[in-house]
PyMOL commands that place a pseudoatom at each C-alpha (Angstrom):
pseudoatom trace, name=CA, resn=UNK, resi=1, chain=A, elem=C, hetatm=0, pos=[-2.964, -16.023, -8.100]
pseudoatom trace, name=CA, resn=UNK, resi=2, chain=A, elem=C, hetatm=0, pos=[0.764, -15.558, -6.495]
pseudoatom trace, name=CA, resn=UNK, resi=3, chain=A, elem=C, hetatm=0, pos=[3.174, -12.537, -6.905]
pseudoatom trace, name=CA, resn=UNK, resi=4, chain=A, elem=C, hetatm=0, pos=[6.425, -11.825, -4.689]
pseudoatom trace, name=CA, resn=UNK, resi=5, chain=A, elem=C, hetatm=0, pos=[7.545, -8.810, -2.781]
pseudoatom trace, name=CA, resn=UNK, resi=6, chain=A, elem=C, hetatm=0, pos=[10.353, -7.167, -4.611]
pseudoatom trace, name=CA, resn=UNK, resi=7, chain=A, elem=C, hetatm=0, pos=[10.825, -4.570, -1.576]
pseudoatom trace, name=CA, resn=UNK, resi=8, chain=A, elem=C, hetatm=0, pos=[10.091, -3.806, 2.108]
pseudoatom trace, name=CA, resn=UNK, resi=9, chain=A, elem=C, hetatm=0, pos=[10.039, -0.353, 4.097]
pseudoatom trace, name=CA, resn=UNK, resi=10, chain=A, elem=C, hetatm=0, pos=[9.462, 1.686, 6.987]
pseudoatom trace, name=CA, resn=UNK, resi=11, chain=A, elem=C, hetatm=0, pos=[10.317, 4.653, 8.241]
pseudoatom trace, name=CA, resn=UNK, resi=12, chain=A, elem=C, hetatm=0, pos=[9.172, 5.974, 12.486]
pseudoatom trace, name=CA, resn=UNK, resi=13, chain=A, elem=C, hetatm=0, pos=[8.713, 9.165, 11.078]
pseudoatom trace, name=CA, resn=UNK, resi=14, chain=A, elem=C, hetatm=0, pos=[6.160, 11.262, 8.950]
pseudoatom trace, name=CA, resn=UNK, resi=15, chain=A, elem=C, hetatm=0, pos=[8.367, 11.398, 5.393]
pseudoatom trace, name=CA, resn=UNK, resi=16, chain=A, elem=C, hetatm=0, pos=[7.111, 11.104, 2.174]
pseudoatom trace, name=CA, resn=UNK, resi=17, chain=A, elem=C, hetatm=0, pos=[9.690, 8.122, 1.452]
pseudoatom trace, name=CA, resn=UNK, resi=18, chain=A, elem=C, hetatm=0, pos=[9.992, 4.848, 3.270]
pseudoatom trace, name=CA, resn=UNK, resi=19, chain=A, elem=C, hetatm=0, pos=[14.336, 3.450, 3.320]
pseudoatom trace, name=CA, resn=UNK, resi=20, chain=A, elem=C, hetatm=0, pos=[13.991, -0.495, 2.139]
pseudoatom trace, name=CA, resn=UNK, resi=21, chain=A, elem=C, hetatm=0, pos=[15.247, -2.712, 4.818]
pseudoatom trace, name=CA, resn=UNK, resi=22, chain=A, elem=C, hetatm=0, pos=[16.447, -6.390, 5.131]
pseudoatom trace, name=CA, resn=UNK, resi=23, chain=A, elem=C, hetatm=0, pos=[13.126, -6.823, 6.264]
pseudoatom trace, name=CA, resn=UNK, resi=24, chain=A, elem=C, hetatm=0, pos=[9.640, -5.805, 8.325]
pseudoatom trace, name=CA, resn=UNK, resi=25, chain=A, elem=C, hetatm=0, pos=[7.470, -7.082, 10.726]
pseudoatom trace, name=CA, resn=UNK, resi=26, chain=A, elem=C, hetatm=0, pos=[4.169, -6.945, 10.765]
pseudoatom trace, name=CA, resn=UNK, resi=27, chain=A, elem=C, hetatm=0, pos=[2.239, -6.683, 13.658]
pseudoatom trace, name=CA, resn=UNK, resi=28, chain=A, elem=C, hetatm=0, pos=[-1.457, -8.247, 13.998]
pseudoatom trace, name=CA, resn=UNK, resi=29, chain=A, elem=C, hetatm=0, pos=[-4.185, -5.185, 14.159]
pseudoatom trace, name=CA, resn=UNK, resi=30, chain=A, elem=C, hetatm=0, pos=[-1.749, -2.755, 14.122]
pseudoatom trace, name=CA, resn=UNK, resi=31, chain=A, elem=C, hetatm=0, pos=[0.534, -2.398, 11.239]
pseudoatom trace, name=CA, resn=UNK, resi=32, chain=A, elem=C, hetatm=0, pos=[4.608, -2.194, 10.471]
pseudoatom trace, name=CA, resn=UNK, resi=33, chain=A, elem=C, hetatm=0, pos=[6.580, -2.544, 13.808]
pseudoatom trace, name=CA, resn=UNK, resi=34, chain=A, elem=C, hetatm=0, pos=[8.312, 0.526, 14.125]
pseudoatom trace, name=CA, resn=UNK, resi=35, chain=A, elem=C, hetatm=0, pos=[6.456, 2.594, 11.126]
pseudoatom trace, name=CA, resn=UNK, resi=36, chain=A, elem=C, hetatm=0, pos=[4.801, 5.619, 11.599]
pseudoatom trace, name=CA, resn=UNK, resi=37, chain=A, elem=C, hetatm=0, pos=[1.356, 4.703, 10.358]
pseudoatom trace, name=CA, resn=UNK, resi=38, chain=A, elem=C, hetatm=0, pos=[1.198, 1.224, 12.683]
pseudoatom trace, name=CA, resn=UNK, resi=39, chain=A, elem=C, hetatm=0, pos=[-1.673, 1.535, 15.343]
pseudoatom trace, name=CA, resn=UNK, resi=40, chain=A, elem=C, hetatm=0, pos=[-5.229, 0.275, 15.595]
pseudoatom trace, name=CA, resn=UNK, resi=41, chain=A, elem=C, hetatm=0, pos=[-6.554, 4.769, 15.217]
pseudoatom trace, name=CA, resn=UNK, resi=42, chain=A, elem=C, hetatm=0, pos=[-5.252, 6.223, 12.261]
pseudoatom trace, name=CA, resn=UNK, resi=43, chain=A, elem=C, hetatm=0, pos=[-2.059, 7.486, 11.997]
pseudoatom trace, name=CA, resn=UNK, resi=44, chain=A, elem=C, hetatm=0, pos=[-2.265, 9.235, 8.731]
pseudoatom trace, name=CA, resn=UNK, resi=45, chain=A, elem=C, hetatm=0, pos=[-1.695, 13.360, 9.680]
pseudoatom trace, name=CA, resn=UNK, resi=46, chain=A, elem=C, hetatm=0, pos=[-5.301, 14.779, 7.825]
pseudoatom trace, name=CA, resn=UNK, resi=47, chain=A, elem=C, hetatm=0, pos=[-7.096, 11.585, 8.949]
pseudoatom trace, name=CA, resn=UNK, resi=48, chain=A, elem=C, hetatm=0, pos=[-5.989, 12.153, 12.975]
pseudoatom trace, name=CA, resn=UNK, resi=49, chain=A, elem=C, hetatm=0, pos=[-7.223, 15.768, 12.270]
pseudoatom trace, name=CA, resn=UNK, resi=50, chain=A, elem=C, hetatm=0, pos=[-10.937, 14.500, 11.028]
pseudoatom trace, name=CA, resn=UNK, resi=51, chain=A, elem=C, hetatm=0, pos=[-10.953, 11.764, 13.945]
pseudoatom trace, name=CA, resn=UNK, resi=52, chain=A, elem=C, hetatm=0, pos=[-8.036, 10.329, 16.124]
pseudoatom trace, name=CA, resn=UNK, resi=53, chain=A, elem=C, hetatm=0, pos=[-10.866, 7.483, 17.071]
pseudoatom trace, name=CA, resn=UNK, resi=54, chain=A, elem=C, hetatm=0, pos=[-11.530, 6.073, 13.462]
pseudoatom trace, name=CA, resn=UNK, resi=55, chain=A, elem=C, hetatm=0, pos=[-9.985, 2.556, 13.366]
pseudoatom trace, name=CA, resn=UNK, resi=56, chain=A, elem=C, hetatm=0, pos=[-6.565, 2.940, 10.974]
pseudoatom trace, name=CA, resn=UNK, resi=57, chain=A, elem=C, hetatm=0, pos=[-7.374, 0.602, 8.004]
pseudoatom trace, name=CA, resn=UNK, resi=58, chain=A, elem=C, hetatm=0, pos=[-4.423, 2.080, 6.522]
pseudoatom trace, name=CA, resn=UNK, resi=59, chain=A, elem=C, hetatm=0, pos=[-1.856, 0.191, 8.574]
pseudoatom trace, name=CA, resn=UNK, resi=60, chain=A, elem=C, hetatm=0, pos=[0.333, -1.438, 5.616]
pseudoatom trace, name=CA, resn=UNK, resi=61, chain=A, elem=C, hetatm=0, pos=[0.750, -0.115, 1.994]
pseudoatom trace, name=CA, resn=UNK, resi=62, chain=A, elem=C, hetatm=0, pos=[1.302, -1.985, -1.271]
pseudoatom trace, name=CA, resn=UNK, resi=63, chain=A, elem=C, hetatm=0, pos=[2.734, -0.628, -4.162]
pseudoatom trace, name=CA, resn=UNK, resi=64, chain=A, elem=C, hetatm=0, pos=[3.250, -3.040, -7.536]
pseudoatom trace, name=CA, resn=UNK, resi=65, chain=A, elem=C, hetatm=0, pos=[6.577, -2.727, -8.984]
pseudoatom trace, name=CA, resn=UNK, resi=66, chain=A, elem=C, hetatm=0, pos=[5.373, -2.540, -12.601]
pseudoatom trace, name=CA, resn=UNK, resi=67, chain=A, elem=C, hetatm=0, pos=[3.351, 0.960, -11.508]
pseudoatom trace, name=CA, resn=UNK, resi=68, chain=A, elem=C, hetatm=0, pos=[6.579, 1.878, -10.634]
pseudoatom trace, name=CA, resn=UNK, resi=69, chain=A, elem=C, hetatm=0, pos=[8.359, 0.660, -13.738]
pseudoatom trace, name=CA, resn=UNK, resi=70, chain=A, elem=C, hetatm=0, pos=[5.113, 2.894, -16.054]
pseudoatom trace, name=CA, resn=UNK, resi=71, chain=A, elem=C, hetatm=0, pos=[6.300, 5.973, -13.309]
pseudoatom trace, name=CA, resn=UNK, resi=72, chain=A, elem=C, hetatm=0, pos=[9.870, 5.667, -14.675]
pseudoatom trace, name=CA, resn=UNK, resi=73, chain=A, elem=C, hetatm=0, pos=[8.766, 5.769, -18.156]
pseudoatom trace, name=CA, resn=UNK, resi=74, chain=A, elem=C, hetatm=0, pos=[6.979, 8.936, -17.780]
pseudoatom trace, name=CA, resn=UNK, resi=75, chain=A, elem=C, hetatm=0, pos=[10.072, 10.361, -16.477]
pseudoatom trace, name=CA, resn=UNK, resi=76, chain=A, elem=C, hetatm=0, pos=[9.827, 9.670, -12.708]
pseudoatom trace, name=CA, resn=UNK, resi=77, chain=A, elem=C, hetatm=0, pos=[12.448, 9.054, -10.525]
pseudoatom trace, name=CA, resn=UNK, resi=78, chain=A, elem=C, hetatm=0, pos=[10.791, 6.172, -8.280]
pseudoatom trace, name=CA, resn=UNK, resi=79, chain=A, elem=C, hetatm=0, pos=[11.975, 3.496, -6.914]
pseudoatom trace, name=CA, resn=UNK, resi=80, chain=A, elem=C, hetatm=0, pos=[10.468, 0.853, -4.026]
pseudoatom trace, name=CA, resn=UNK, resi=81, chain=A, elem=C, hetatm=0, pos=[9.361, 2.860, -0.325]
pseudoatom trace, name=CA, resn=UNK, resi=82, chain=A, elem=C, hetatm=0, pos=[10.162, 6.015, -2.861]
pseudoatom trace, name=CA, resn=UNK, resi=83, chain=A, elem=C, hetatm=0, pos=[6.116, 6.696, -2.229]
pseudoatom trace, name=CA, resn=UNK, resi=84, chain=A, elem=C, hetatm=0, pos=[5.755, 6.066, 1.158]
pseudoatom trace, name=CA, resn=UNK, resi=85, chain=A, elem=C, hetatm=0, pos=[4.771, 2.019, 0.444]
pseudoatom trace, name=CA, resn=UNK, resi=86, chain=A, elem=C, hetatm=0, pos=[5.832, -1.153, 3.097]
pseudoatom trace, name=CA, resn=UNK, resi=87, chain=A, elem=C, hetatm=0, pos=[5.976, -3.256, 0.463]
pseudoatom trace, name=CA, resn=UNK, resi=88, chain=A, elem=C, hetatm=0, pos=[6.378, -3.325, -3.204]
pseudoatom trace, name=CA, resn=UNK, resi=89, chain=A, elem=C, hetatm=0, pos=[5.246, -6.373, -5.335]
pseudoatom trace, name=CA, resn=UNK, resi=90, chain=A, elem=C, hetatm=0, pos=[5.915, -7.894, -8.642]
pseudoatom trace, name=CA, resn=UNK, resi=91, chain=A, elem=C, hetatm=0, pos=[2.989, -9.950, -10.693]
pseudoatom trace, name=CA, resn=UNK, resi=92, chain=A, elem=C, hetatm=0, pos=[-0.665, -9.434, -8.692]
pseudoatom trace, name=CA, resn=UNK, resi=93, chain=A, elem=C, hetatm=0, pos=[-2.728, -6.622, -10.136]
pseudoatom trace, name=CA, resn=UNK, resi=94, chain=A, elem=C, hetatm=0, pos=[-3.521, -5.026, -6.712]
pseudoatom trace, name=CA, resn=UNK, resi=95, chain=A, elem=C, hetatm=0, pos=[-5.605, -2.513, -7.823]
pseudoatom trace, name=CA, resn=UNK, resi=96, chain=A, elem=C, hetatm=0, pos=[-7.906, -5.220, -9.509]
pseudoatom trace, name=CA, resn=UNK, resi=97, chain=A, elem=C, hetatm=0, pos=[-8.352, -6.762, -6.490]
pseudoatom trace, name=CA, resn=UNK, resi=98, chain=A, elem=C, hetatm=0, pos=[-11.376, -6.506, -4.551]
pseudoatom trace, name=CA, resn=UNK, resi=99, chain=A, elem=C, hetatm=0, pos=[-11.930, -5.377, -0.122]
pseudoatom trace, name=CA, resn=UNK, resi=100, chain=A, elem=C, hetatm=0, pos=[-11.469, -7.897, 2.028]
pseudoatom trace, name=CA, resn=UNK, resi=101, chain=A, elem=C, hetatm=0, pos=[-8.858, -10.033, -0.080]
pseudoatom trace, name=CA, resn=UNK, resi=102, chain=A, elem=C, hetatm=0, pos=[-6.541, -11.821, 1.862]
pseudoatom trace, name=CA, resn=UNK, resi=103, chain=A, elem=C, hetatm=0, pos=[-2.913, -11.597, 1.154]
pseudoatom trace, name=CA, resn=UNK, resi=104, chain=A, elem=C, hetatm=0, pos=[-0.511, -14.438, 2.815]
pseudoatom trace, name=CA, resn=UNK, resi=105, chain=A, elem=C, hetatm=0, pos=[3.063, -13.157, 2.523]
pseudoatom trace, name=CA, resn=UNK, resi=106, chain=A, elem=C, hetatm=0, pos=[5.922, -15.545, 3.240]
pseudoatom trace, name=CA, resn=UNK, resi=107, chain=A, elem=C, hetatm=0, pos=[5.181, -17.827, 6.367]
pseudoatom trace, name=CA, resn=UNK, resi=108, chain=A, elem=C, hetatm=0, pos=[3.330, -16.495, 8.672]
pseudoatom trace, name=CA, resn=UNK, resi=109, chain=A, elem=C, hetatm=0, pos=[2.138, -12.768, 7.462]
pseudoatom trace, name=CA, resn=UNK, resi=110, chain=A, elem=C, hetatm=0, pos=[-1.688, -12.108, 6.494]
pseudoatom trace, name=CA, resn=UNK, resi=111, chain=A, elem=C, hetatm=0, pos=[-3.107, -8.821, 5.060]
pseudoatom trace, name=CA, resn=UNK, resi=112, chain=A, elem=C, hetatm=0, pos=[-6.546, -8.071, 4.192]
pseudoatom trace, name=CA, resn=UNK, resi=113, chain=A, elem=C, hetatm=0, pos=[-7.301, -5.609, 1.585]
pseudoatom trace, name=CA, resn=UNK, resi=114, chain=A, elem=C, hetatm=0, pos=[-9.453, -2.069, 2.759]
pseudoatom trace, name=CA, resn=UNK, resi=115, chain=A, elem=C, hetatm=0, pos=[-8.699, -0.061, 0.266]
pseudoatom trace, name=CA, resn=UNK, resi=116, chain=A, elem=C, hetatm=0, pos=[-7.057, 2.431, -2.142]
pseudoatom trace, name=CA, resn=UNK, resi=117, chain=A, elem=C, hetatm=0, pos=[-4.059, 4.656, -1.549]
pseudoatom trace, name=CA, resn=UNK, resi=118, chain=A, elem=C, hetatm=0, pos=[-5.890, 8.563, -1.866]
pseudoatom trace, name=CA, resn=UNK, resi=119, chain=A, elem=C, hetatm=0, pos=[-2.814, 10.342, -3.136]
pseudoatom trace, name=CA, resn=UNK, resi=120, chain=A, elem=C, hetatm=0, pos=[-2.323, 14.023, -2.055]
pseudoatom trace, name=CA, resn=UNK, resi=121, chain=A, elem=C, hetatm=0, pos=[-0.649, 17.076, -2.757]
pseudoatom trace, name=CA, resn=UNK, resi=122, chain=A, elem=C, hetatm=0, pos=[2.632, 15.362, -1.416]
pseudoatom trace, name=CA, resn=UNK, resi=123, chain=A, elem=C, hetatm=0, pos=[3.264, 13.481, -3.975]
pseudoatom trace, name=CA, resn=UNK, resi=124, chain=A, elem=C, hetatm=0, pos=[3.880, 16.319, -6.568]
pseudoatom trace, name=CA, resn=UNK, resi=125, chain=A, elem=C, hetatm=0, pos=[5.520, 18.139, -3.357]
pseudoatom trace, name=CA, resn=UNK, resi=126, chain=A, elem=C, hetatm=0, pos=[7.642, 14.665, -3.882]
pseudoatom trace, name=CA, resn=UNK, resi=127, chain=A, elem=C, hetatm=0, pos=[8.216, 15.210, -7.742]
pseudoatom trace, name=CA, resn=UNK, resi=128, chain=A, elem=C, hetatm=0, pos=[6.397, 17.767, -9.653]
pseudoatom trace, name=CA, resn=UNK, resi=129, chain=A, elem=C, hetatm=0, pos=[3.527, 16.852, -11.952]
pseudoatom trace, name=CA, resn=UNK, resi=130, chain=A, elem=C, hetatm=0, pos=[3.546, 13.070, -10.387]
pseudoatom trace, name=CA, resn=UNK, resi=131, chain=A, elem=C, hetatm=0, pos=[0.012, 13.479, -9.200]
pseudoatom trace, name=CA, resn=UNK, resi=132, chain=A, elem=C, hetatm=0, pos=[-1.560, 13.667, -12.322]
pseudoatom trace, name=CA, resn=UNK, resi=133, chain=A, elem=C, hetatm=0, pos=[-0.272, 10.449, -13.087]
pseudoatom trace, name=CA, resn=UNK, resi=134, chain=A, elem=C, hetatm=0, pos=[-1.423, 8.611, -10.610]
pseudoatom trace, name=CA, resn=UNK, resi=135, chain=A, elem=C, hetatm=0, pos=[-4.810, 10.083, -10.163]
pseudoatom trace, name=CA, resn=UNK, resi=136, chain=A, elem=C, hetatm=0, pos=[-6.730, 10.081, -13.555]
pseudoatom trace, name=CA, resn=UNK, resi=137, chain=A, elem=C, hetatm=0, pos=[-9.839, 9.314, -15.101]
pseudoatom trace, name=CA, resn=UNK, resi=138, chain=A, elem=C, hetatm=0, pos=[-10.887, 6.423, -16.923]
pseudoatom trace, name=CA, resn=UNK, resi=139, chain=A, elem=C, hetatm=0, pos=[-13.021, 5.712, -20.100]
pseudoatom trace, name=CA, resn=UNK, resi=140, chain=A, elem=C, hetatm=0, pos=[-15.955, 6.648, -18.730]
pseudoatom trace, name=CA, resn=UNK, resi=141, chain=A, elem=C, hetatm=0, pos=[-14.743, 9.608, -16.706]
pseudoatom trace, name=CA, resn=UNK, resi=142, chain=A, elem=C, hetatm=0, pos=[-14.552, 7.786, -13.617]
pseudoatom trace, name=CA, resn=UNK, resi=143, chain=A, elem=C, hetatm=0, pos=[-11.424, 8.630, -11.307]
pseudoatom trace, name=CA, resn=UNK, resi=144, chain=A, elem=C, hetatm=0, pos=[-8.924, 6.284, -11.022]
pseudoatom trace, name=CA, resn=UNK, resi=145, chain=A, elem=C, hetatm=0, pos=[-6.097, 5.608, -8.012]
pseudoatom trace, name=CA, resn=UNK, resi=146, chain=A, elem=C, hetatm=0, pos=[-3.059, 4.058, -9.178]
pseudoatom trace, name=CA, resn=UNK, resi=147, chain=A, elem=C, hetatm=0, pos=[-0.519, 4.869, -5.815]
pseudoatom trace, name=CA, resn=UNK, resi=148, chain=A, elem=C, hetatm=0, pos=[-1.869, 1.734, -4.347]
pseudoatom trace, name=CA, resn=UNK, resi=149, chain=A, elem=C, hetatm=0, pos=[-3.515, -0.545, -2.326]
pseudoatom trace, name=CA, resn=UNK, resi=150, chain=A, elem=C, hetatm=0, pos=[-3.906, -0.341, 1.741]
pseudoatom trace, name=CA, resn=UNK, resi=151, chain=A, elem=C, hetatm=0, pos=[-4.621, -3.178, 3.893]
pseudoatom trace, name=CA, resn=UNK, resi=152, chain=A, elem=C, hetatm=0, pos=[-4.646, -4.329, 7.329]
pseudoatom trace, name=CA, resn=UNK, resi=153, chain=A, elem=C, hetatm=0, pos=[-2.687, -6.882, 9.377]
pseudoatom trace, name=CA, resn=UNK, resi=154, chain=A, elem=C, hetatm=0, pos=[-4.628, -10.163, 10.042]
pseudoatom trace, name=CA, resn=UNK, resi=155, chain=A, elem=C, hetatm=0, pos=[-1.607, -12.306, 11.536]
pseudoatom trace, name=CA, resn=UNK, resi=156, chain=A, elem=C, hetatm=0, pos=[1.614, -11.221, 12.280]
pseudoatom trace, name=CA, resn=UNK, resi=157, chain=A, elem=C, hetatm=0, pos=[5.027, -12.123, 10.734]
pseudoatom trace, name=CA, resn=UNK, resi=158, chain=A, elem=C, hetatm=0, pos=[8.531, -11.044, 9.073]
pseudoatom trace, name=CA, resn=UNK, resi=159, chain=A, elem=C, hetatm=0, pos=[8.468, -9.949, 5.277]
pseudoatom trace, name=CA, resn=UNK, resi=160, chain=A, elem=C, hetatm=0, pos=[11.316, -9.625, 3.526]
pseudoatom trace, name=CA, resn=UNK, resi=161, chain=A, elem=C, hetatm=0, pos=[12.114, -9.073, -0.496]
pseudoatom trace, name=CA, resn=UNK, resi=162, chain=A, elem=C, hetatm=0, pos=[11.804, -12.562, -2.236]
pseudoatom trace, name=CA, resn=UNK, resi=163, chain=A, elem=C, hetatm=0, pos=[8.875, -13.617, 0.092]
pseudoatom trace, name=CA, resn=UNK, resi=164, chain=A, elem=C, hetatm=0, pos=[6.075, -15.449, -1.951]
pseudoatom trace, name=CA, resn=UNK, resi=165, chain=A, elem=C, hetatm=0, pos=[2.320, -13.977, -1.908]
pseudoatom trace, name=CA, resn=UNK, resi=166, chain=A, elem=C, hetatm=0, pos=[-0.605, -15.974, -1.840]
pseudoatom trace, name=CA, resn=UNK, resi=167, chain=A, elem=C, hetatm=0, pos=[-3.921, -14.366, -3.378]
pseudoatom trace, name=CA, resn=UNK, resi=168, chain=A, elem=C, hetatm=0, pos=[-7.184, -15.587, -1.600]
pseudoatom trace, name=CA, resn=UNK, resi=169, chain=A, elem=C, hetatm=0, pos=[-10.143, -13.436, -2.941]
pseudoatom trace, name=CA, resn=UNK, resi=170, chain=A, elem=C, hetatm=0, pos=[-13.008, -12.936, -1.123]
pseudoatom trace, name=CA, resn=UNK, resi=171, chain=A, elem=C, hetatm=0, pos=[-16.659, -14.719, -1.456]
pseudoatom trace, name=CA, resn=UNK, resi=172, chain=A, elem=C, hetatm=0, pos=[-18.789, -13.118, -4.322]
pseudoatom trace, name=CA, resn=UNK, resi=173, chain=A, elem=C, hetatm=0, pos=[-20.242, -10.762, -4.571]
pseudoatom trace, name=CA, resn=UNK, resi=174, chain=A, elem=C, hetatm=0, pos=[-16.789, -8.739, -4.809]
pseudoatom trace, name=CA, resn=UNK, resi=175, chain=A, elem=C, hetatm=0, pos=[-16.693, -5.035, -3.674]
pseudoatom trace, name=CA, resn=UNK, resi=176, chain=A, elem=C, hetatm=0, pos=[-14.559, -2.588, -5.656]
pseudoatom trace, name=CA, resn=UNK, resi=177, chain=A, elem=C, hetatm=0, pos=[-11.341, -0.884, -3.943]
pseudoatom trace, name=CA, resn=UNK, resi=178, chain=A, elem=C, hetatm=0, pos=[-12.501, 2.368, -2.808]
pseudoatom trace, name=CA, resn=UNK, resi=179, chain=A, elem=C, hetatm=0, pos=[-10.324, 5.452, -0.774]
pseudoatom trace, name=CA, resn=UNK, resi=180, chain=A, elem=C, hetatm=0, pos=[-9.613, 4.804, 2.806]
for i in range(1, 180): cmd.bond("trace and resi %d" % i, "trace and resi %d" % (i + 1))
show_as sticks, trace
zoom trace
């Protein structure tokens, strides 16, 4: 399975939105250089509050483009690092993918896959009534997370829009993406 990054960003502070750059680097064990989340402890604002200690397996976030692209059809004005995400893709189904996939991104960069993206409050803070669509329920009344996936950096390296990503799933039996 192979996708490509359609978008990179980071931003030092705590905003909602990430700016797109030229490109990122990605720094092994701890995250985005130069992003507020990057750090082995959690960076994320509630999370700090619980426990600065807990180890931050939220140090890079994916977004696919084509959630995105369904956003903008409900009416959303959203476009890549628009929901706080390091790096948008195109063609992998990230939220089908199970923990501990491993994601190689261009030449050298590795993620591995903790998690889903909890959305919050913020997000219809960001645009009103944009929560609801990315927290729902499904068929069987389950609820579902569609602002993305979270990972952490294996090996470091630059990552820039065009960059190729290489799928590696993890040995069976395959854990579901749960909230990090």
């Amino acid at each position: 399975m192979t996708g490509t990054v359609t978008a990179v960003s980071r931003d030092s502070g705590h905003a909602f939105s990430k700016p797109n750059r030229e490109s990122i680097t990605l720094l092994a064990g701890l995250g985005v250089a130069g992003d507020a989340h990057a750090g082995r402890t959690v960076k994320h604002r509630v999370r700090v509050e619980q426990d600065p200690t807990r180890p931050n397996l939220r140090q890079v976030h994916l977004m696919p483009e084509e959630a995105l692209a369904e956003l903008g059809a409900a009416g959303f004005q959203v476009s890549p690092g628009a929901l706080g995400e390091n790096i948008t893709t195109r063609g992998i189904h990230l939220l089908g993918l199970p923990v501990g996939t491993v994601l190689r991104i261009g030449d050298d960069a590795v993620l591995e896959v903790t998690g889903l993206r909890t959305p919050c409050k913020q997000i219809d803070d960001f645009q009103d009534g944009l929560l609801k669509h990315v927290v729902g329920r499904d068929d069987a009344g389950a609820v579902t997370h569609k602002a993305g996936i979270m990972s952490v950096v294996r090996a470091a390296g630059v990552v820039r829009a065009g960059d190729a990503i290489e799928v590696e799933l993890p040995p069976e039996p395959h854990l579901p993406l749960g909230r990090v």
